[in-house]
KEKE-3310 file (N, C-alpha, C; in steps of 0.2 Angstrom, whole numbers, plus 5000, padded with zeros to 4 digits):
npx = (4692:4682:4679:4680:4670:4661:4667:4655:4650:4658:4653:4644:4647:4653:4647:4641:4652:4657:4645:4646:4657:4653:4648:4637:4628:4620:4616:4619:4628:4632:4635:4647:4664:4682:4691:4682:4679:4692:4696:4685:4686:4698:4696:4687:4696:4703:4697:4698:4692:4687:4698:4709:4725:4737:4749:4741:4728:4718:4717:4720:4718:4721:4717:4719:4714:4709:4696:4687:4673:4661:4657:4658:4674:4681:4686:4691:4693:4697:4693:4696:4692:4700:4697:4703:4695:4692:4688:4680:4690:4699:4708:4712:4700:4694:4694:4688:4680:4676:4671:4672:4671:4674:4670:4674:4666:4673:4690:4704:4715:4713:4712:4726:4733:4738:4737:4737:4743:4741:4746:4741:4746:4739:4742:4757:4773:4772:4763:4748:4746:4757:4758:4745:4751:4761:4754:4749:4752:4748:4735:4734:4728:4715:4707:4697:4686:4673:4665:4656:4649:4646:4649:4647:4649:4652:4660:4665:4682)
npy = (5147:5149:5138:5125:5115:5117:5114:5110:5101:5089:5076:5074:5070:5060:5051:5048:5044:5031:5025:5024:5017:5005:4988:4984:4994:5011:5016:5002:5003:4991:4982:4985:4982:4983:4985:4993:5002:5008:5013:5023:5031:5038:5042:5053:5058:5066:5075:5092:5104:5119:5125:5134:5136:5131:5120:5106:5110:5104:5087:5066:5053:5040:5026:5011:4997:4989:4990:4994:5004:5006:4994:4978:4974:4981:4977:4990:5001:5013:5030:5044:5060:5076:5094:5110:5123:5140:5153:5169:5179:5172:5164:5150:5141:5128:5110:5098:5084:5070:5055:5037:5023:5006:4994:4978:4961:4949:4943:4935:4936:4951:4957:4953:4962:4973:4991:5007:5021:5033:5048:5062:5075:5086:5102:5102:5095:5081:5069:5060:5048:5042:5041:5030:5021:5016:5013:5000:4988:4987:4988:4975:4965:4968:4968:4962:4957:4959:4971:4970:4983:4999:5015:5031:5047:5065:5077:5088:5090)
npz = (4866:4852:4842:4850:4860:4877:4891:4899:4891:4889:4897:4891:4877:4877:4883:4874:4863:4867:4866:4852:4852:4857:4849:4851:4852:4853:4869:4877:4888:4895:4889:4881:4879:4888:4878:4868:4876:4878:4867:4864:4874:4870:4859:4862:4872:4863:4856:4857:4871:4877:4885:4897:4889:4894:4903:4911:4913:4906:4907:4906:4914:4916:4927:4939:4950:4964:4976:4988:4989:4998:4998:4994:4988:4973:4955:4948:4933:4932:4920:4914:4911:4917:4918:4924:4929:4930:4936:4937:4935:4929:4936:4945:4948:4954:4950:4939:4936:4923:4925:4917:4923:4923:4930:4935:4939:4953:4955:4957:4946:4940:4954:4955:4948:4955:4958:4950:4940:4927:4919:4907:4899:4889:4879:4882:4881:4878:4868:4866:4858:4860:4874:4876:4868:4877:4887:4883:4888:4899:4900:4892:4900:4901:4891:4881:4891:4896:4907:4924:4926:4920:4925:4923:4925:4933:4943:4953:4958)
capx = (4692:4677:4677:4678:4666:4662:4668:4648:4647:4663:4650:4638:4650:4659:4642:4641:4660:4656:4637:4645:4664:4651:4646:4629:4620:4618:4616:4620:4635:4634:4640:4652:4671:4686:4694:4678:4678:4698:4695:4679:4689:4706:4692:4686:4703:4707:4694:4700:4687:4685:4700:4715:4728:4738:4749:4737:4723:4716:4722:4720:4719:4720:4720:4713:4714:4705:4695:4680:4669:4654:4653:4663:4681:4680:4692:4689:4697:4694:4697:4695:4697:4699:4696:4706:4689:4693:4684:4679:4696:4705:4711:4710:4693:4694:4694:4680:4682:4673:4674:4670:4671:4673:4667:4673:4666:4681:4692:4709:4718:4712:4716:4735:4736:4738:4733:4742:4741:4746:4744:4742:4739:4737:4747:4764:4776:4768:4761:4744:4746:4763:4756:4741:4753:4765:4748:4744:4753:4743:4728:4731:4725:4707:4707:4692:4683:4666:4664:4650:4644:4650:4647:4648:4648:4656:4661:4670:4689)
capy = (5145:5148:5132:5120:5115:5121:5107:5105:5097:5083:5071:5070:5069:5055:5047:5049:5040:5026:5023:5023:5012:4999:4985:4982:5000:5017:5016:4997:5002:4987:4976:4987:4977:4986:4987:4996:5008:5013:5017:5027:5035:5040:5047:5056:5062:5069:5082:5097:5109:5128:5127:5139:5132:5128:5112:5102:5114:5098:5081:5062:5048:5031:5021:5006:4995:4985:4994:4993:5009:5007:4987:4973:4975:4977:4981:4996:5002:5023:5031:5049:5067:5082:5099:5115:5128:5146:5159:5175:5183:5170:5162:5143:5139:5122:5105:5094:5074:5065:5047:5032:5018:5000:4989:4969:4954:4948:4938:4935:4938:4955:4957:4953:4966:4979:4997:5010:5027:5037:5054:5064:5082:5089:5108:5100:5091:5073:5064:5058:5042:5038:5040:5026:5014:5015:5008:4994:4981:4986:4986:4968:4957:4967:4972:4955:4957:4964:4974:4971:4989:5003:5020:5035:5052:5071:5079:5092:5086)
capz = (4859:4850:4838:4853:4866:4884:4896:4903:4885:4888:4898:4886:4870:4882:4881:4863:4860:4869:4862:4846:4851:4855:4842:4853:4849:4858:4876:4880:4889:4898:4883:4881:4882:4888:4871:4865:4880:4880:4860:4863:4877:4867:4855:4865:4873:4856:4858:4863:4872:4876:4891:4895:4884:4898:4906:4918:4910:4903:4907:4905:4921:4916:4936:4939:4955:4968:4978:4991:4990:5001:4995:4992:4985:4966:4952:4943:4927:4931:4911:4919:4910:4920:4918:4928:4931:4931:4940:4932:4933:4924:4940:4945:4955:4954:4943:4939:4931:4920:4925:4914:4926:4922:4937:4934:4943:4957:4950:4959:4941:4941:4960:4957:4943:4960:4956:4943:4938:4923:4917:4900:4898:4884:4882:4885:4875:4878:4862:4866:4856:4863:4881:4874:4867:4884:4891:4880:4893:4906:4895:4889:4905:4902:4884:4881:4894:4898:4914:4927:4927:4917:4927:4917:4929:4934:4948:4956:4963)
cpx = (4685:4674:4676:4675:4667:4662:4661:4647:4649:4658:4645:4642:4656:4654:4643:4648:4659:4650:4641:4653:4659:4646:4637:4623:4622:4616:4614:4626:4637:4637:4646:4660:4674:4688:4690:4679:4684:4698:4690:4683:4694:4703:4691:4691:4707:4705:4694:4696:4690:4691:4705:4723:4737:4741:4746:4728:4716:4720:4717:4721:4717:4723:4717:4719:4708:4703:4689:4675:4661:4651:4661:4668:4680:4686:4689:4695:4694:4698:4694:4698:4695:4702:4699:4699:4691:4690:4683:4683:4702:4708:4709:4705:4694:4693:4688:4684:4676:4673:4671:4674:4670:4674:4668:4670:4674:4682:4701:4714:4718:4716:4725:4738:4738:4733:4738:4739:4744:4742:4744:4740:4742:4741:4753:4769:4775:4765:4755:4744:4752:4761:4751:4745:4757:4759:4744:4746:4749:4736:4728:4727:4716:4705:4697:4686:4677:4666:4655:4646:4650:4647:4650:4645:4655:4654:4668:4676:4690)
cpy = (5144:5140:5127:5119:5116:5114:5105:5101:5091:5076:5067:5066:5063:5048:5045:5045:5034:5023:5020:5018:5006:4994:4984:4986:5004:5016:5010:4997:4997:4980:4980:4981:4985:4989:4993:5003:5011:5016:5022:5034:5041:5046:5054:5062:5068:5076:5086:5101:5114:5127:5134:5132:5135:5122:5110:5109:5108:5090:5073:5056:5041:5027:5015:5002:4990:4987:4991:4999:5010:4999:4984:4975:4974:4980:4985:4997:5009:5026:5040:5057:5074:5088:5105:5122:5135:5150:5164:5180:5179:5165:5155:5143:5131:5116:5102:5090:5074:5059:5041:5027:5010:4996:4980:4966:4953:4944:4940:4937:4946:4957:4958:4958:4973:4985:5000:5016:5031:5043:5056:5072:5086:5100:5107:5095:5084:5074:5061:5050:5040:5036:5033:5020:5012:5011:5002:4989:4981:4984:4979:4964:4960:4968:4966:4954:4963:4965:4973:4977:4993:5013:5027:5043:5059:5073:5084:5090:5093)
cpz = (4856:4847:4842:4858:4872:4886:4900:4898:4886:4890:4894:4878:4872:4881:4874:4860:4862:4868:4854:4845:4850:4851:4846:4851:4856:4864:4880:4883:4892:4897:4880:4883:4883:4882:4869:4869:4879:4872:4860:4867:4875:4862:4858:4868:4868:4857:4861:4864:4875:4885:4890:4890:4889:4902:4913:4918:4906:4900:4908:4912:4917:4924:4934:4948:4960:4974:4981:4994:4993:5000:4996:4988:4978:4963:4945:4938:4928:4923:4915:4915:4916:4918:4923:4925:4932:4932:4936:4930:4929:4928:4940:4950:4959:4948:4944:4935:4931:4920:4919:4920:4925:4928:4934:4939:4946:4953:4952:4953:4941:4947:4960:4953:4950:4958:4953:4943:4933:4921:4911:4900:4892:4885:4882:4880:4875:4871:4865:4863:4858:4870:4881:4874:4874:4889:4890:4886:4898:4905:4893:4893:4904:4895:4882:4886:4895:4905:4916:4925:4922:4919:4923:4922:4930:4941:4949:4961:4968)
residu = (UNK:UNK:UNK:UNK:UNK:UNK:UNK:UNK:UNK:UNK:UNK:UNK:UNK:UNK:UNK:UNK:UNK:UNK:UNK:UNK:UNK:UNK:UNK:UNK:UNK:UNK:UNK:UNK:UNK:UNK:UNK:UNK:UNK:UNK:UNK:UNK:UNK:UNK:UNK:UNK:UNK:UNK:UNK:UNK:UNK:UNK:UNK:UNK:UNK:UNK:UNK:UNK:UNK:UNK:UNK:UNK:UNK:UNK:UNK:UNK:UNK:UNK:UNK:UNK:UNK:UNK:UNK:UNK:UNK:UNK:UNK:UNK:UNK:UNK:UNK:UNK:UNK:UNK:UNK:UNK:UNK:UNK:UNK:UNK:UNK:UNK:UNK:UNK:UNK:UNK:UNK:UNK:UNK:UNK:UNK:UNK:UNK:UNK:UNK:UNK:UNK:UNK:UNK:UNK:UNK:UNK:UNK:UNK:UNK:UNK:UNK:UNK:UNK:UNK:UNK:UNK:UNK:UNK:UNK:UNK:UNK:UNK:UNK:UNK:UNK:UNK:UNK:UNK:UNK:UNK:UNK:UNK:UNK:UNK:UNK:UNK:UNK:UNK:UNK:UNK:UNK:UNK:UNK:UNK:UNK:UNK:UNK:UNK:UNK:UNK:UNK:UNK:UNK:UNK:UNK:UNK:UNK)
# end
């Protein structure tokens, strides 16, 4: 699809939604709050780029959990699109994610929220904003709060 962007743009134009959710200025993502980051993301979500037009060709990860990756157990809020990769005959190569990562400080409140997962993918008879509001409850315990760290990266799954 000519008009929409080639998926090595989504990182940068992921940056660019989230520079511009938060009240503090361009590339403070670390005063970033939640609220800020799942609106910047949703933004983001909206934009449809240069895939096959296709179910699970372009989808949405809202997870989050309590995790210890190389450190201390912390709780993440993963906001996560990915990509279905096609080979040069049309075929499926592989997918790639773009994570935005919300890292909190512990905090046994956090901790007892467990972990979670929901999907979204675009192509399919799902509603993007319906799948959003089905999320606000799990969103409420962090809507307020400002993340330790806000990592912002891609990668091939």
């Amino acid at each position: 699809m000519p008009d929409r962007p080639q998926t090595s743009e989504a990182l940068h134009l992921l940056r660019r939604e989230l520079d511009e959710a938060t009240l503090a200025g361009p590339s403070l993502l670390t005063e970033l709050n939640t609220q800020e980051a799942w609106l910047g993301f949703l933004r983001f979500g909206r934009r449809r780029f240069d895939t096959a037009v296709t179910p699970e060709s372009d989808g949405l990860l809202f997870q989050y959990g309590t995790y210890a990756f190389g450190g201390p157990p912390v709780f993440t809020l993963d906001l996560t699109r990915q990509f279905d990769i096609e080979d040069a005959d049309g075929e499926h190569d592989h997918y790639t994610q773009i994570h935005c990562e919300l890292v909190y400080a512990p905090d046994p409140v956090l901790d007892h929220l467990g972990s979670f997962n929901s999907w979204f993918f675009h192509d399919t008879d799902k509603d993007l904003d319906r799948w959003a509001e089905a999320l606000s409850d799990r969103l409420d315990p962090l809507r307020g709060r400002t993340p330790a760290d806000v990592r912002l990266y891609e990668g091939p799954v």
